[in-house]
MIMAR-426429 format. One record per residue (C-alpha): residue number from 1; x, y, z; residue in three letters. Coordinates in nm, 2 decimals. Layout:
<tikes>
- NUM|X|Y|Z|ALA
...
</tikes>
This chain:
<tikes>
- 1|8.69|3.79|10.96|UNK
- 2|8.85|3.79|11.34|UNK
- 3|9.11|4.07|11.37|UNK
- 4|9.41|4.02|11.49|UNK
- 5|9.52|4.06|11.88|UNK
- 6|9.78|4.22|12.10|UNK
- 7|9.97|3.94|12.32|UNK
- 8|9.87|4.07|12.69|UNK
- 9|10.23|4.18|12.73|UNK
- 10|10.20|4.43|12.49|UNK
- 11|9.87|4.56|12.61|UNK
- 12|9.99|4.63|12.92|UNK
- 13|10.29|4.84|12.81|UNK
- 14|10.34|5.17|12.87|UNK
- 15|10.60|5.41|12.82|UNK
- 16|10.92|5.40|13.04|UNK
- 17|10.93|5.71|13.29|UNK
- 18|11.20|5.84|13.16|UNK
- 19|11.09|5.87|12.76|UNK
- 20|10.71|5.96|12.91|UNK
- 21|10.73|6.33|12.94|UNK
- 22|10.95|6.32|12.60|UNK
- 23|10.68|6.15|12.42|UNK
- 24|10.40|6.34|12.55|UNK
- 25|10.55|6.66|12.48|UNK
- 26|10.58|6.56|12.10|UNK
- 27|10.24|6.60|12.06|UNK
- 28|10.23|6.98|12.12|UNK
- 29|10.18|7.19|11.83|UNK
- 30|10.18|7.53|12.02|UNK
- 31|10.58|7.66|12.00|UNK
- 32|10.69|7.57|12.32|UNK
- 33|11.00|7.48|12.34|UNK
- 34|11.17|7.20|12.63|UNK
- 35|11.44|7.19|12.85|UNK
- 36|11.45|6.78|12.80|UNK
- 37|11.60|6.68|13.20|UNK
- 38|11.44|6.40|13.20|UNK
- 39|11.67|6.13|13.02|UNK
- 40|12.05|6.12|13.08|UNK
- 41|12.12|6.18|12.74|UNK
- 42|12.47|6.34|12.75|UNK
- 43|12.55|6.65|12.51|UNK
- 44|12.94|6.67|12.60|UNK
- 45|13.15|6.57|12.31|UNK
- 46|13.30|6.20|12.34|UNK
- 47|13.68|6.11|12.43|UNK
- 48|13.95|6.26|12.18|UNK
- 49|14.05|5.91|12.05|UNK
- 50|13.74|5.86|12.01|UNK
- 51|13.59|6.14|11.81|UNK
- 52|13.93|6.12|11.62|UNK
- 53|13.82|5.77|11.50|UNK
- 54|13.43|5.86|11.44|UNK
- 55|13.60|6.15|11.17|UNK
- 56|13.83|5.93|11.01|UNK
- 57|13.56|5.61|10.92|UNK
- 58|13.67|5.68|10.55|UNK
- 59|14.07|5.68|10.61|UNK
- 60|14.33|5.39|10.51|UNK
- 61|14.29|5.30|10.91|UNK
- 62|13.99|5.27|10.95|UNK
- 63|13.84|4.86|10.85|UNK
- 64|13.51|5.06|10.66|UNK
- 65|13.72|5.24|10.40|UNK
- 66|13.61|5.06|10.16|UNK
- 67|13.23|5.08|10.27|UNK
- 68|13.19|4.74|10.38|UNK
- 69|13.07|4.68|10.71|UNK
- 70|13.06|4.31|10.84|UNK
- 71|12.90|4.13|11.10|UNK
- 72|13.15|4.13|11.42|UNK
- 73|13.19|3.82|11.65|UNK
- 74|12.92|3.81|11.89|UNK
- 75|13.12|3.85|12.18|UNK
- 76|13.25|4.17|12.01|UNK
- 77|13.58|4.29|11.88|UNK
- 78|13.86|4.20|12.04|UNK
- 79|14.01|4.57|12.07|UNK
- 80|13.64|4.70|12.18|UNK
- 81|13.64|4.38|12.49|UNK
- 82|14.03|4.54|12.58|UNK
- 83|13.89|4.91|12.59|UNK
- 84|13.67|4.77|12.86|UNK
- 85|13.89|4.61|13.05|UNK
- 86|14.13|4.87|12.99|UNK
- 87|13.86|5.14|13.14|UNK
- 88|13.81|4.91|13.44|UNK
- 89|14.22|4.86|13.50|UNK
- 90|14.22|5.27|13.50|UNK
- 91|14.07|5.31|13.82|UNK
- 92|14.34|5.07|13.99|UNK
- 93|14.17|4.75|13.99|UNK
- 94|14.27|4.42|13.88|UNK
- 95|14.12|4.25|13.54|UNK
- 96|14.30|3.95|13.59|UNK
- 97|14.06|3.64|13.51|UNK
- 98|13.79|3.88|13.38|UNK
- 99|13.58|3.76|13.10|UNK
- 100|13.43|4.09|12.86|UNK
- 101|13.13|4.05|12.62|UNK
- 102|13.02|4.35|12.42|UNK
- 103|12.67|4.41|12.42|UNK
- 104|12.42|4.68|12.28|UNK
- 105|12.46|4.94|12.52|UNK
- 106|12.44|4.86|12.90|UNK
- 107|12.10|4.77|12.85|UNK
- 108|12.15|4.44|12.65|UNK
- 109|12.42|4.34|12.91|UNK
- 110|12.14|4.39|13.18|UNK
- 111|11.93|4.18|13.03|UNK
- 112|12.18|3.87|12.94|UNK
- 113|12.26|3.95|13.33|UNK
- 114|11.89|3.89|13.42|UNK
- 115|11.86|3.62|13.19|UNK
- 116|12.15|3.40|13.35|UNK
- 117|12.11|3.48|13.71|UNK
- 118|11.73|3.48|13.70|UNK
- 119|11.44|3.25|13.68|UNK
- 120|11.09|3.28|13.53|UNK
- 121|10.86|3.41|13.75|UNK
- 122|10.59|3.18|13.97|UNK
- 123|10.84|2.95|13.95|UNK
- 124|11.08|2.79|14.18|UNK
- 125|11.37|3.01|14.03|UNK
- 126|11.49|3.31|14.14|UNK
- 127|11.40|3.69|14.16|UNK
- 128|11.62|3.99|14.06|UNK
- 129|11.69|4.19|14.39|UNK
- 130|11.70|4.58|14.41|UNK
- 131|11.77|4.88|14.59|UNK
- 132|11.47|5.09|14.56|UNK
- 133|11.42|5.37|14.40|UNK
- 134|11.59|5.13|14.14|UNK
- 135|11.67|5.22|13.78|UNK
- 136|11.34|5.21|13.61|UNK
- 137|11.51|4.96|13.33|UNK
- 138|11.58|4.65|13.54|UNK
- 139|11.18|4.65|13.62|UNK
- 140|11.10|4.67|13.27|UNK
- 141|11.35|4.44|13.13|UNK
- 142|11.29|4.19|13.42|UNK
- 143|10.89|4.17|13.32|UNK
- 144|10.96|4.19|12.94|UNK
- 145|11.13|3.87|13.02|UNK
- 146|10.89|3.72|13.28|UNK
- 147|11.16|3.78|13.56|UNK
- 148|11.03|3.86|13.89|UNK
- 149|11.18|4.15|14.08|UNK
- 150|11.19|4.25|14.47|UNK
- 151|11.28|4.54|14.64|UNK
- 152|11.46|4.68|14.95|UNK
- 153|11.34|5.03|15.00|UNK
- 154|11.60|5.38|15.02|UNK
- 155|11.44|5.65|15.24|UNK
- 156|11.51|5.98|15.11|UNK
- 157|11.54|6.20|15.39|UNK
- 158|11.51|6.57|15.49|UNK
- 159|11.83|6.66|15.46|UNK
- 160|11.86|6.48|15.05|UNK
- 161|12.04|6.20|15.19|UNK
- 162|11.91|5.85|15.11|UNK
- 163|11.96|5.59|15.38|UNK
- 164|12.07|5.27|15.28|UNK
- 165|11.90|4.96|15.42|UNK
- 166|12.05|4.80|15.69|UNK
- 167|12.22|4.46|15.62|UNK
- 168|11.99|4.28|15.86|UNK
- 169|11.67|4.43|15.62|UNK
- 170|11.84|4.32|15.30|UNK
- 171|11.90|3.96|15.43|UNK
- 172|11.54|3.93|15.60|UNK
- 173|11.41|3.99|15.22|UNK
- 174|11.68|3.73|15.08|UNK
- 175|11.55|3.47|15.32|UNK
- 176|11.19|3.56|15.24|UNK
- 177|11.24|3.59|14.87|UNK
- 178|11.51|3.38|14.77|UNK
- 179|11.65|3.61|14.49|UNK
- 180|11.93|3.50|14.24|UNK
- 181|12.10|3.80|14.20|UNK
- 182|12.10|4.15|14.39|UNK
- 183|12.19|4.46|14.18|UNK
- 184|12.38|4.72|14.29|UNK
- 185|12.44|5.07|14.11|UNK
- 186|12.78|5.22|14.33|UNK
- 187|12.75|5.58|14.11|UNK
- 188|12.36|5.55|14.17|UNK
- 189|12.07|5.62|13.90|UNK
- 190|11.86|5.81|13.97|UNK
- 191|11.94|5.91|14.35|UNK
- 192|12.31|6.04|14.31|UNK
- 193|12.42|5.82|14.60|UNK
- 194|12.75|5.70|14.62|UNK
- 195|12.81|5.38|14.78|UNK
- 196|13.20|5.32|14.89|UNK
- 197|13.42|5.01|14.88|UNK
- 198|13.31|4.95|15.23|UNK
- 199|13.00|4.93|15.16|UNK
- 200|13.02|4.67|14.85|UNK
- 201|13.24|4.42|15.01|UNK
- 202|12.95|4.44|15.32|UNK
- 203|12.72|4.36|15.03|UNK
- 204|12.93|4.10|14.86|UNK
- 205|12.96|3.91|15.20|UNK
- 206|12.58|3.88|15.24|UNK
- 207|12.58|3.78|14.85|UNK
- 208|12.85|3.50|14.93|UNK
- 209|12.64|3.44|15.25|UNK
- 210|12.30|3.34|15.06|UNK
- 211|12.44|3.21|14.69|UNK
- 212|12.38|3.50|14.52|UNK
- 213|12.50|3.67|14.24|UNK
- 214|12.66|4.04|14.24|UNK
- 215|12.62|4.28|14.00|UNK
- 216|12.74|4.60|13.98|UNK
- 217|12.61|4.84|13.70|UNK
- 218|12.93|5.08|13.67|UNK
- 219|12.80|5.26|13.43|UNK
- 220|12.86|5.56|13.58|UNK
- 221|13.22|5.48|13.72|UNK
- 222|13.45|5.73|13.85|UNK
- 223|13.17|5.99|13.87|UNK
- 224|13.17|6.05|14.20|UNK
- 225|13.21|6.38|14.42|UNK
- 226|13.35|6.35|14.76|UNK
- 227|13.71|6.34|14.68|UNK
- 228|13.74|5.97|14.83|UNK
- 229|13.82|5.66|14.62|UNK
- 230|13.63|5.47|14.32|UNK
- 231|13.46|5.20|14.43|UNK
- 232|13.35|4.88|14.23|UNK
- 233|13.30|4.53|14.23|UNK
- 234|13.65|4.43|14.06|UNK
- 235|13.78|4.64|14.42|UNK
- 236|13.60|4.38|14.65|UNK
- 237|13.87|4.12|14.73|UNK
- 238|13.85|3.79|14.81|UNK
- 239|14.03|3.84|15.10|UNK
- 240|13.79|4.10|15.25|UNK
- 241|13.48|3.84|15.12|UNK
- 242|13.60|3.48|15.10|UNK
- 243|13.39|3.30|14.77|UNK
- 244|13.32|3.61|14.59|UNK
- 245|13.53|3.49|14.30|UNK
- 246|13.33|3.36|14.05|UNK
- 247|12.99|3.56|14.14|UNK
- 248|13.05|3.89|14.02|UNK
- 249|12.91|4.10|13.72|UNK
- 250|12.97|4.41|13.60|UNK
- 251|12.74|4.63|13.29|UNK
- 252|13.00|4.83|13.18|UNK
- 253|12.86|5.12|12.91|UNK
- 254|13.00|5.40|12.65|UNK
- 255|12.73|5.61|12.72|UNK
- 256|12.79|5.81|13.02|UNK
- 257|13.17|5.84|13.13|UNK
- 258|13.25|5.84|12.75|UNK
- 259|12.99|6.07|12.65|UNK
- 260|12.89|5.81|12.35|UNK
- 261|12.51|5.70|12.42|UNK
- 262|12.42|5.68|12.02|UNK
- 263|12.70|5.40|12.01|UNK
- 264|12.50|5.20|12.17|UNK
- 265|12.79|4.99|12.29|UNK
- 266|12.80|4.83|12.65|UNK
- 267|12.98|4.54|12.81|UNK
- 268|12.87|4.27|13.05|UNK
- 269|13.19|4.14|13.26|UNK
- 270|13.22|3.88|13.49|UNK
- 271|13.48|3.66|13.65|UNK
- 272|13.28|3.35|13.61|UNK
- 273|13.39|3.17|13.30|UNK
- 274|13.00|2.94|13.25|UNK
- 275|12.86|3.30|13.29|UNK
- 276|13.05|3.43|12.99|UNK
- 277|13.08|3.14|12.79|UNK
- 278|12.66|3.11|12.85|UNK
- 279|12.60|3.48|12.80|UNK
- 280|12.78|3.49|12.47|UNK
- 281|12.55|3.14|12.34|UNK
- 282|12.24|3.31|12.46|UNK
- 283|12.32|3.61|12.24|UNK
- 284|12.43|3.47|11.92|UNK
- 285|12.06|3.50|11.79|UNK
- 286|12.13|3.86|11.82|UNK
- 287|12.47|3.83|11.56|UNK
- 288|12.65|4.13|11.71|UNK
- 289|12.66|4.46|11.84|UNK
- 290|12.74|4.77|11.64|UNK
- 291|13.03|4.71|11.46|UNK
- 292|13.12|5.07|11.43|UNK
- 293|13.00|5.18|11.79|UNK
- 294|13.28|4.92|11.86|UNK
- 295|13.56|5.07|11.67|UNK
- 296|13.53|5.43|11.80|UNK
- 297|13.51|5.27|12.14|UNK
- 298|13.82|5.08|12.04|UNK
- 299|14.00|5.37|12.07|UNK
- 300|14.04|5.39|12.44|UNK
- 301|14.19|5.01|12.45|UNK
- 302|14.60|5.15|12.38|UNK
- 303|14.55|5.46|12.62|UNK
- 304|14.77|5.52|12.93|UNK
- 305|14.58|5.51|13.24|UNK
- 306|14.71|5.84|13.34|UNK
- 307|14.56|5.97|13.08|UNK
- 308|14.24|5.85|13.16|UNK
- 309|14.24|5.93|13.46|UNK
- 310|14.29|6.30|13.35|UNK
- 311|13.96|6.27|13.15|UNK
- 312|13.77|6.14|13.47|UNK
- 313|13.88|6.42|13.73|UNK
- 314|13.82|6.67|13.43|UNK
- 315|13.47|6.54|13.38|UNK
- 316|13.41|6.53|13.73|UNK
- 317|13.49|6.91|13.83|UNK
- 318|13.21|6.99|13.55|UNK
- 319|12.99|6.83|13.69|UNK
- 320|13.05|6.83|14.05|UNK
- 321|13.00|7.23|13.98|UNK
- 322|12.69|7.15|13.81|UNK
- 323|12.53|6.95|14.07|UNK
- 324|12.60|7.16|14.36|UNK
- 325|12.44|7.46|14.19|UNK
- 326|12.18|7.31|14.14|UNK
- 327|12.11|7.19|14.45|UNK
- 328|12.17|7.55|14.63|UNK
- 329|11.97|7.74|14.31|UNK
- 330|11.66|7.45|14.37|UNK
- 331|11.64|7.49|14.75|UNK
- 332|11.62|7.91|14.67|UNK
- 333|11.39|7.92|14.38|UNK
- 334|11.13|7.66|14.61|UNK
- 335|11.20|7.67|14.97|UNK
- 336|11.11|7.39|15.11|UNK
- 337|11.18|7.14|14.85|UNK
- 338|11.41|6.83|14.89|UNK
- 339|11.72|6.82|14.66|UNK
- 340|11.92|6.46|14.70|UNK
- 341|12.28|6.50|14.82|UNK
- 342|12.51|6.55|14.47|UNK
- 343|12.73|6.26|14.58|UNK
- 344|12.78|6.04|14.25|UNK
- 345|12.66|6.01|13.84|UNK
- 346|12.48|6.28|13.68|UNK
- 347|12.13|6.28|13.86|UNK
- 348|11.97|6.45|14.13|UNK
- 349|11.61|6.37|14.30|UNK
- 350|11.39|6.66|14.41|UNK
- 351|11.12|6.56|14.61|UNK
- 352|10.81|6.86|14.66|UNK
- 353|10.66|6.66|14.96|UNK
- 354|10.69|6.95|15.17|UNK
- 355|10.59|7.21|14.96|UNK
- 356|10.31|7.11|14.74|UNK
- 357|9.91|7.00|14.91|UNK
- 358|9.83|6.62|14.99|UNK
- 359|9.76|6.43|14.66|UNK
- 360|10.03|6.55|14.47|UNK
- 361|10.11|6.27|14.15|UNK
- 362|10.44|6.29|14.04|UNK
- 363|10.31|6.12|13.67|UNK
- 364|10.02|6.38|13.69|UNK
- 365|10.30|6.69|13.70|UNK
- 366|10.52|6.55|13.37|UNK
- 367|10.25|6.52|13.21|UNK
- 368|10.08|6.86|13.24|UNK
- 369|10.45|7.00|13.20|UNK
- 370|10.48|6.87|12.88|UNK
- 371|10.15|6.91|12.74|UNK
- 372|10.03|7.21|12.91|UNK
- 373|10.32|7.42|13.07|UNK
- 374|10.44|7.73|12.97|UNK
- 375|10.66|7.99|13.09|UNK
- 376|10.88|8.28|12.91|UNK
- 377|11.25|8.23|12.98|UNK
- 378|11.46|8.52|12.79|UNK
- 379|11.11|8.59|12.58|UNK
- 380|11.10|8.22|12.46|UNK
- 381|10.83|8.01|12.58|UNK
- 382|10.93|7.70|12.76|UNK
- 383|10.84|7.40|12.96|UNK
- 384|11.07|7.17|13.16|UNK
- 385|11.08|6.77|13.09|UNK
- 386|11.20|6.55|13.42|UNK
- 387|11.08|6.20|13.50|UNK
- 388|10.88|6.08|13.77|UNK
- 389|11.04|5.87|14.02|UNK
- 390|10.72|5.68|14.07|UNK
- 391|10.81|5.43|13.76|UNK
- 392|11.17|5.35|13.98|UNK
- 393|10.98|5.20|14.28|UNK
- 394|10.85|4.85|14.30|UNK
- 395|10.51|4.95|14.52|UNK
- 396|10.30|4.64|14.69|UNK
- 397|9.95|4.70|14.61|UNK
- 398|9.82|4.93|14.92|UNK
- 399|10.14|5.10|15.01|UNK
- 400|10.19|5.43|14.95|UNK
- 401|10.45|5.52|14.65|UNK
- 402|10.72|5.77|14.80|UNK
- 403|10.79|5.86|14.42|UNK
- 404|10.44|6.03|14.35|UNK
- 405|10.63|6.36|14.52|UNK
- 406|10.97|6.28|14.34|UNK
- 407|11.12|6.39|14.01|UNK
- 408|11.46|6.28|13.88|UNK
- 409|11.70|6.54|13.67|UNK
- 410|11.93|6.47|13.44|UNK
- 411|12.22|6.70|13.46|UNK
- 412|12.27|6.65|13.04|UNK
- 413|12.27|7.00|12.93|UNK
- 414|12.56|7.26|12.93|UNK
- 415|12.59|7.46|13.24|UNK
- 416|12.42|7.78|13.15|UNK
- 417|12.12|7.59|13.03|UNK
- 418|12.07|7.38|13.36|UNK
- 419|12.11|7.71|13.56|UNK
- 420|11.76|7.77|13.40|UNK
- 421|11.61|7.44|13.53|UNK
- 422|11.52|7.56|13.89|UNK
- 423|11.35|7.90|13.83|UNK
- 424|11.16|7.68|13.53|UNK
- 425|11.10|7.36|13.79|UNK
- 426|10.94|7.60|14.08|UNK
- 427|10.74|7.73|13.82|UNK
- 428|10.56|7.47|13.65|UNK
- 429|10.48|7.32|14.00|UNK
- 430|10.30|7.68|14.10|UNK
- 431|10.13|7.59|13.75|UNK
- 432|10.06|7.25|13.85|UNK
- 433|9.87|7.33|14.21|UNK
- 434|9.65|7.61|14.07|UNK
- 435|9.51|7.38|13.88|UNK
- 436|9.47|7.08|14.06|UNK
</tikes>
């Protein structure tokens, strides 16, 4: 009797960089605890409307008092779709002629995005472009669904600035490559870059330039540390970039601004009505998203923007605090280490290039922290989860893979905890090079 087979997909999968470390570290059995950096899994409590809904599922307002929990429409509730366009009108921009779908988490919206704009790969259809180091999710979700992807490199310099590719290097690859869509993360995972309004409407012009679609993952929105202006794709007018009507898509998420990421409730916006209208046909097989994540999300759709815009400029002083100490605590506890500019969302990159011998494997290091490391912190033993930037790179064969000296931290635990993370980081890479 034949046994049964893995497709060739599934044989090939691994686990995503950023649940790696997480996963390995499961398997220890010896007491150590983790200081988990490695995923941006946000401890702050959510919004007040919101937590005042998620206590009140049993009261006379709430549509499960009675314990009965329905399907929703697929393209969500209608209160949930005018929290997200609420959110995006916050930050002064106009929602006029937007079209919202609620999706499960940002992550379902990415891959409806990649879906539409997208074509298989090896065929005549078109590639999903990215900024590398690019969030390790679009890679996976564009070969679980036998998209191709191609990249335009970041350099991350000396100083923990990345420089953007020039215009002229991002249009070379369009011509080359012929992608569909290019993908642009203004509040950037996992670098911390911030890229202005300028910036996108440049972008926008080369996408209106080569028939391409825009998309903008906002996910982290209003994060951003320089005391300038948001920036987004609903900013880019179609004044300053005559055709970009019509192009542009948003992911939109709960899970970071709103402190919600066990909602599981995202968006996928877009002024192009075929877009939405296609989107919401493609995911009918799916039903609907949370129905409850929905509600407490609900909550924000009635808010005044100045209210909003309260929470946003409280949540950025937290972290802006957190993120520059950080930086100053990493650069003391391992001189010589590389500590990305704390300009935007909840990450930062340390890169050990120049303080660590040649041969140095960033996947190598996460996974002897979290099956080997040790150290006592406050007579505790403790190791220190962060993911390895080498899974957010799209590498040719041959070429050498910047992020095997990179790590990515996730600035998810209160304040006094992450102060703890650089003593515990230069550690575990003295641990690592004695013995290697």
């Amino acid at each position: 009797m034949s046994s049964p087979t893995l497709s060739r997909h599934f044989e090939s999968r691994q686990p995503s960089s950023i649940r790696i470390s997480q996963i390995r570290f499961a398997q220890r059995t010896d007491g150590v605890a983790a200081l988990n950096v490695a995923i941006g899994n946000v401890s702050l409590p959510m919004h007040p409307a919101m937590i005042a809904r998620l206590r009140d599922l049993g009261g006379e307002a709430s549509p499960f008092r009675d314990g009965v929990v329905k399907y929703t429409t697929t393209i969500g509730l209608p209160e949930a779709n005018s929290a997200f366009l609420n959110v995006i009108a916050s930050s002064g921009l106009d929602t006029g002629g937007l079209h919202c779908q609620v999706t499960d988490g940002g992550s379902q919206a990415m891959e409806l995005m990649i879906l539409g704009a997208c074509g298989p790969a090896g065929s005549k259809e078109r590639p999903l472009l990215l900024l590398d180091p690019a969030y390790t999710n679009y890679l996976s979700f564009a070969e679980r669904l036998g998209r191709a992807t191609v990249s335009v490199s970041r350099t991350l310099r000396d100083d923990g600035t990345f420089a953007l590719p020039d215009l002229a290097a991002i249009e070379k690859t369009i011509e080359e490559r012929r992608p569909g869509a290019l993908v642009v993360i203004p509040y950037d995972n996992p670098t911390g870059q911030f890229t202005n309004q300028a910036a996108m409407t440049a972008l926008a012009r080369v996408c209106v330039k080569h028939g391409l679609w825009m998309v903008s993952d906002e996910a982290y929105r209003e994060l951003h540390y320089g005391g300038g202006p948001a920036s987004s794709i609903w900013g880019v007018s179609e004044t300053e970039a005559p055709g970009v009507s019509g192009r542009r898509i948003s992911i939109e998420s709960a899970s970071k601004v709103w402190n919600g990421c066990g909602l599981r409730i995202g968006a996928l916006v877009t002024d192009s009505r075929a877009f939405h209208e296609k989107a919401v046909a493609e995911n009918t097989a799916g039903l609907c998203s949370n129905a409850i994540g929905q509600w407490i999300f609900g909550a924000l759709a009635g808010l005044p923007h100045a209210e909003l815009r309260a929470w946003y400029e409280r949540l950025r002083g937290y972290y802006r605090d957190m993120l520059l100490s950080f930086a100053a605590g990493m650069r003391d506890a391992l001189p010589g280490v590389i500590v990305s500019s704390p300009d935007a969302s909840i990450y930062s990159v340390v890169d050990v290039r120049k303080v660590v011998r040649p041969g140095f494997d960033a996947l190598q290091f996460v996974d002897f922290c979290a099956t080997k490391g040790r150290c006592d912190v406050e007579g505790r033993p403790m190791t220190l989860l962060t993911a390895p930037l080498a899974g957010f790179y799209k590498v040719a064969p041959g070429s050498p893979d910047p992020g095997l000296t990179q790590l990515r931290v996730a600035f998810v635990e209160p304040p006094e905890t992450m102060r703890r993370v650089p003593a515990l980081f230069a550690e575990m890479v003295r641990q690592f090079e004695a013995q290697r």
